[in-house]
Each structure stands twice: as structure tokens, then as C-alpha cells.
C-alpha positions as CSV (number, residue, x, y, z in Angstrom):
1,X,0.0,0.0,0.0
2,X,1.2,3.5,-0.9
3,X,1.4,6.1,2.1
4,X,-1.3,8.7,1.3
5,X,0.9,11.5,1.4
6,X,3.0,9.5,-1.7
7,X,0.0,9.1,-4.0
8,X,-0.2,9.7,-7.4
9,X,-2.6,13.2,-8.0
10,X,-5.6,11.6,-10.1
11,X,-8.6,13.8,-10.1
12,X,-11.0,11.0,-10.7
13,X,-10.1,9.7,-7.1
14,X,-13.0,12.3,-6.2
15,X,-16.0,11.4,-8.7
16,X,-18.8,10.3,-6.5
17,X,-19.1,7.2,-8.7
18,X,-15.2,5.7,-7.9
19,X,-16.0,7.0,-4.2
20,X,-19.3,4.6,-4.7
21,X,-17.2,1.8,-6.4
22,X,-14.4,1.5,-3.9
23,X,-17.2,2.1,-0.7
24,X,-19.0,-1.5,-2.5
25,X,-15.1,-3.0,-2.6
26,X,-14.5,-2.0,0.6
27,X,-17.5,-3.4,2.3
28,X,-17.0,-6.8,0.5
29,X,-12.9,-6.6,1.8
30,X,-11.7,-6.9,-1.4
31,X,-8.0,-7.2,-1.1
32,X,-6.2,-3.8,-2.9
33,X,-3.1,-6.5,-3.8
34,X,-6.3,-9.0,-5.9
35,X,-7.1,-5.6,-7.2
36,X,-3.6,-4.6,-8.8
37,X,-3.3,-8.6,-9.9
38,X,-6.9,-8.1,-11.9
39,X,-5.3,-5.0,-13.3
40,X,-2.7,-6.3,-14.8
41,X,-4.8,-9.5,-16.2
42,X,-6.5,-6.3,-18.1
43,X,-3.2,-5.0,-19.3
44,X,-1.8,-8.1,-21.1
45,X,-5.3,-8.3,-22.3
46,X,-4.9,-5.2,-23.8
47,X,-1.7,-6.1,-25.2
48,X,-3.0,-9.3,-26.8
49,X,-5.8,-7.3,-28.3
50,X,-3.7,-4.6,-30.0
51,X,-1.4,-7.2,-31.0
52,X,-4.1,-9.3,-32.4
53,X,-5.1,-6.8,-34.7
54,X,-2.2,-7.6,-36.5
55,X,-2.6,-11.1,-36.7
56,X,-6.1,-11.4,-37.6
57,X,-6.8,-8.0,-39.4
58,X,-10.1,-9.3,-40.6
59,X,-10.9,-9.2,-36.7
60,X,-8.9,-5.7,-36.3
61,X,-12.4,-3.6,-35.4
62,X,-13.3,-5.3,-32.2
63,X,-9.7,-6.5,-31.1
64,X,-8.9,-2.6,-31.2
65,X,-11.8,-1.8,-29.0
66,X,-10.9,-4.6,-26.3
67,X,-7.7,-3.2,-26.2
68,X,-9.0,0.3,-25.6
69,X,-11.4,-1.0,-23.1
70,X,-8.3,-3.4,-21.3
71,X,-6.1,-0.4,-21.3
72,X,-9.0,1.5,-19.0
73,X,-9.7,-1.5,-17.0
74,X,-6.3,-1.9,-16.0
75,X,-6.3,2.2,-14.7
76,X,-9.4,1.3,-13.0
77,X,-7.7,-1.1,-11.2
78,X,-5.2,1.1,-10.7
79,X,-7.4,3.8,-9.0
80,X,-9.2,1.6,-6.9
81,X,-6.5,-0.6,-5.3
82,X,-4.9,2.7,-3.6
83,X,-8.8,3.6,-2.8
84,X,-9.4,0.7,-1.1
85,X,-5.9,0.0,0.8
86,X,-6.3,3.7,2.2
87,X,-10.1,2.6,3.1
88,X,-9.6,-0.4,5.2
89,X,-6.5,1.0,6.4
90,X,-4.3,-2.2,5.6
91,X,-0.5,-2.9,4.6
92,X,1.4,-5.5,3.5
93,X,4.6,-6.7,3.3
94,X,4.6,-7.0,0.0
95,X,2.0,-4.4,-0.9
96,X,5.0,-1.8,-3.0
97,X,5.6,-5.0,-5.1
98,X,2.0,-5.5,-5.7
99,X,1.7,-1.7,-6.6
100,X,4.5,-1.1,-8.4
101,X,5.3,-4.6,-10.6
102,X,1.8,-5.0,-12.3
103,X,1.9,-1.6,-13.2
104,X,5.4,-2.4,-15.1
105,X,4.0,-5.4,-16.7
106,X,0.7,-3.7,-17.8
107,X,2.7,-0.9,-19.1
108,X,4.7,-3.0,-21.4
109,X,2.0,-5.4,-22.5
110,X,0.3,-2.8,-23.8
111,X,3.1,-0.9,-25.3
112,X,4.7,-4.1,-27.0
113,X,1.0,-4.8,-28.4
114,X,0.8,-1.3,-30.3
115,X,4.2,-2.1,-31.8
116,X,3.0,-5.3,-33.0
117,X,0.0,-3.5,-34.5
118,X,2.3,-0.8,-35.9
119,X,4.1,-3.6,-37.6
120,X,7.8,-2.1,-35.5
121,X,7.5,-4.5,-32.5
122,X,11.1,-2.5,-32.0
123,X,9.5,0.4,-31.5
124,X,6.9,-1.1,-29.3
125,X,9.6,-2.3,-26.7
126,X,11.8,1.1,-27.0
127,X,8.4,2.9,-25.9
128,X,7.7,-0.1,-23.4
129,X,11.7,0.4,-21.9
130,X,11.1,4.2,-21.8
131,X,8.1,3.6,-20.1
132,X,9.8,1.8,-17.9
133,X,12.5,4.1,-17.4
134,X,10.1,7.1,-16.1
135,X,9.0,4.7,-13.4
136,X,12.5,3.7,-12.2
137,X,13.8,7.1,-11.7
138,X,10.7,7.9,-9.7
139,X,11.0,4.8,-7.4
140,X,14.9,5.7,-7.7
141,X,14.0,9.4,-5.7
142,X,12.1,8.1,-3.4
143,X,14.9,5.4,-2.3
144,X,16.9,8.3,-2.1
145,X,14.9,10.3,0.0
146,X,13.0,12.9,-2.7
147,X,9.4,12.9,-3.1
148,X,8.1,11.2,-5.3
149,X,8.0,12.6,-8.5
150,X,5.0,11.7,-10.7
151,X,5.6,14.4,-13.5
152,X,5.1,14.3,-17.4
153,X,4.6,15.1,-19.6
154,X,4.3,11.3,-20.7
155,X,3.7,10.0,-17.4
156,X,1.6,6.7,-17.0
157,X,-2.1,8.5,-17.9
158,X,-0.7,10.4,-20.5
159,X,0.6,6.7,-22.1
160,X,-2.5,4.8,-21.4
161,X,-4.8,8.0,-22.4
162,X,-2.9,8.4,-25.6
163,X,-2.6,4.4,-26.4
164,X,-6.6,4.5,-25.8
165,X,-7.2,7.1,-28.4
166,X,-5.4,5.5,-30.7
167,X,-6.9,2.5,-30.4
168,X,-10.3,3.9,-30.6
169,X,-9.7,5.7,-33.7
170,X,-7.9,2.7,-35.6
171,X,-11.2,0.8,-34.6
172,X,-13.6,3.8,-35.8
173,X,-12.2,4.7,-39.2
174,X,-11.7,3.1,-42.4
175,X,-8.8,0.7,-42.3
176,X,-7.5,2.1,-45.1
177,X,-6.7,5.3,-42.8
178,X,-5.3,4.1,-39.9
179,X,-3.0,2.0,-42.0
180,X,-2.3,4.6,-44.9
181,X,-1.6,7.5,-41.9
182,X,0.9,5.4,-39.8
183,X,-1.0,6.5,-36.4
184,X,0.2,3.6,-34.2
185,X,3.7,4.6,-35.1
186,X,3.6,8.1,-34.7
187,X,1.8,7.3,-31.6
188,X,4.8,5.1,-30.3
189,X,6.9,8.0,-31.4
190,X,5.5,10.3,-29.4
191,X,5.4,8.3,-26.4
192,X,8.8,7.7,-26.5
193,X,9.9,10.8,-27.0
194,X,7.9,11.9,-24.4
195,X,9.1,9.3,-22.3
196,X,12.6,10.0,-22.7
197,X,12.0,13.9,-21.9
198,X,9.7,12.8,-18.8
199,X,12.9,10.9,-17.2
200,X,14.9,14.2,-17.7
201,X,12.6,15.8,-15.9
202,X,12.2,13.2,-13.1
203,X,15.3,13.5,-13.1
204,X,17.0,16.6,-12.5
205,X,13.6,17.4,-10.0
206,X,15.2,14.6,-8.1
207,X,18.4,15.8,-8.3
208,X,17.3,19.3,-7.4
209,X,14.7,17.9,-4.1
210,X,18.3,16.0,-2.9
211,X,20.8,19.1,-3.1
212,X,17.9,20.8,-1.1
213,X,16.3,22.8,-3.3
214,X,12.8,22.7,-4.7
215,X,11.7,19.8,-7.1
């Protein structure tokens, strides 16, 4: 479980309906560590979905909308296991892991999945490693002793956000489009450049919150 003060700033932690959702969870003791695991069962569902539009392109329309929908699952899940560790006021040993690991493997699934699609599964896994890198120098801080630093501009709802556009457009339009207009790639593109100038970032605001001046 993540300490309170430590928490990601998502401003649909205050709709009344995720309030609602995680009150129901909570009731029934749902187990915020369950909750990440079903997350990231959503995000290699998502990958396999934008993957699979790939391999069975006569199937492409409703793969790309599963993987839209897995990619907001898998946020879902990440919203509400925080909500309902901070609820019924548990920890566990291995809570970080559970917070921190599905969210890697969800992250990648997905990413490696678009790549696929693109057709530049290379791409995919730079994006995926990039990805990956914005987390590590985040987790890096805090072992350090900085805040955490959960800046972008291609931070994890900015990626999953982004991802689920494009998959909702490629399954929308003509195929002739989303193929013709190279989305998916310029999509990876974008998120790793993004990526890349979201670890600099991190990065020197770590730097700056350790020599003692403002992140």
C-alpha cells in the first residue's frame, strides 16, 4: 500500500461514482493486492488485443476496441486498489511490489502490443523500456529520500490515455486510414519521445529535491 501523502494526483479519485465503487469493494474486503493482480490481467489483455489486430486483421475492429477497453480497466484497477488500501487501512509486506510490478508489466504489455500493430514490435519495446524508465527514476528518488515525482509530460495516464485514443480511432475509421496514416507509429513515437523527456525531468527534480532545493 502506498502512504497517502505518496500518491499519485488523479482527479477522478474524487468522482462520487469511484468513491461509490471503492465504498462497495470495501464493504465486501476486497484485497487492494487482488485488485492490482486483476489490473494487470486487463493489461496483457490489452496487449494481446492490440497485438491481435495484426494477426487477424479481418478481426482488427473489435480486437482494437478490447484493447481500448483493457487499457481502462487496467487504470481502473489502478485507481481503486490505492482507494481501497487507504479505506480499510491495511499494509502488506509486499503491498510496494504488488503496486509497483503490475503496473510495469501492464505498461509493457500494452506498449509491445501497439508495436506489433504498428508492424515495428522494436518500436513497441523502445516505448515499453522508456516507459519503464520514467517509473524507475521515480522509485529511484524516493529510495533516495525525494518525493516522489510523478511528473510528465508522458507520465503513466498520459501513455494509457494516448494508447486508448489511438486505439479507438484505428477501430472507428476506415482501415484504409489508420494504416495509410501510420497512427500507431507516430503514436509510439510520441510516447517515447515523451518518455525520454519525462525521465529528464524526473530526473534533474530529483536531483534538485536532494541538493535541497525545490523539485
Amino acid at each position: 500500500m502506498t502512504e497517502p501523502g505518496d500518491r499519485r494526483p488523479i482527479a477522478a479519485r474524487n468522482l462520487a461514482v469511484m468513491e461509490r465503487l471503492a465504498g462497495w469493494l470495501i464493504r465486501r474486503q476486497a484485497s487492494p493486492n487482488a485488485i492490482s493482480g486483476w489490473g494487470m490481467v486487463a493489461g496483457l489483455g490489452a496487449g494481446l488485443a492490440l497485438a491481435g489486430t495484426a494477426w487477424l486483421p479481418e478481426a482488427a475492429r473489435p480486437l482494437w476496441i478490447l484493447g481500448a477497453l483493457g487499457i481502462q480497466l487496467r487504470l481502473l484497477a489502478n485507481l481503486l486498489d490505492g482507494m481501497v488500501a487507504v479505506g480499510r487501512g491495511v499494509t502488506s509486506p509486499v503491498g510496494e511490489l504488488w503496486n509497483e510490478v503490475p503496473d510495469r508489466v501492464s505498461d509493457s504489455a500494452v506498449l509491445l502490443g501497439l508495436g506489433v500493430a504498428a508492424g515495428n514490435w522494436g518500436l513497441g519495446a523502445a516505448a515499453a523500456l522508456a516507459a519503464m524508465a520514467t517509473a524507475y527514476l521515480r522509485a529511484m528518488g524516493k529510495a533516495a529520500g525525494a518525493p516522489s515525482d510523478f511528473r510528465g509530460p508522458m507520465a503513466k495516464q498520459q501513455r494509457m490515455a494516448l494508447c486508448t485514443a489511438l486505439a479507438v480511432w484505428c477501430a472507428l475509421v476506415p482501415l484504409a486510414w489508420s494504416h495509410g496514416l501510420q497512427l500507431p507509429v507516430i503514436g509510439l513515437w510520441v510516447i517515447l519521445a515523451g518518455s525520454l523527456l519525462t525521465c529528464w525531468r524526473r530526473l534533474s527534480g530529483t536531483a534538485r529535491a536532494l541538493r535541497g532545493g525545490r523539485a
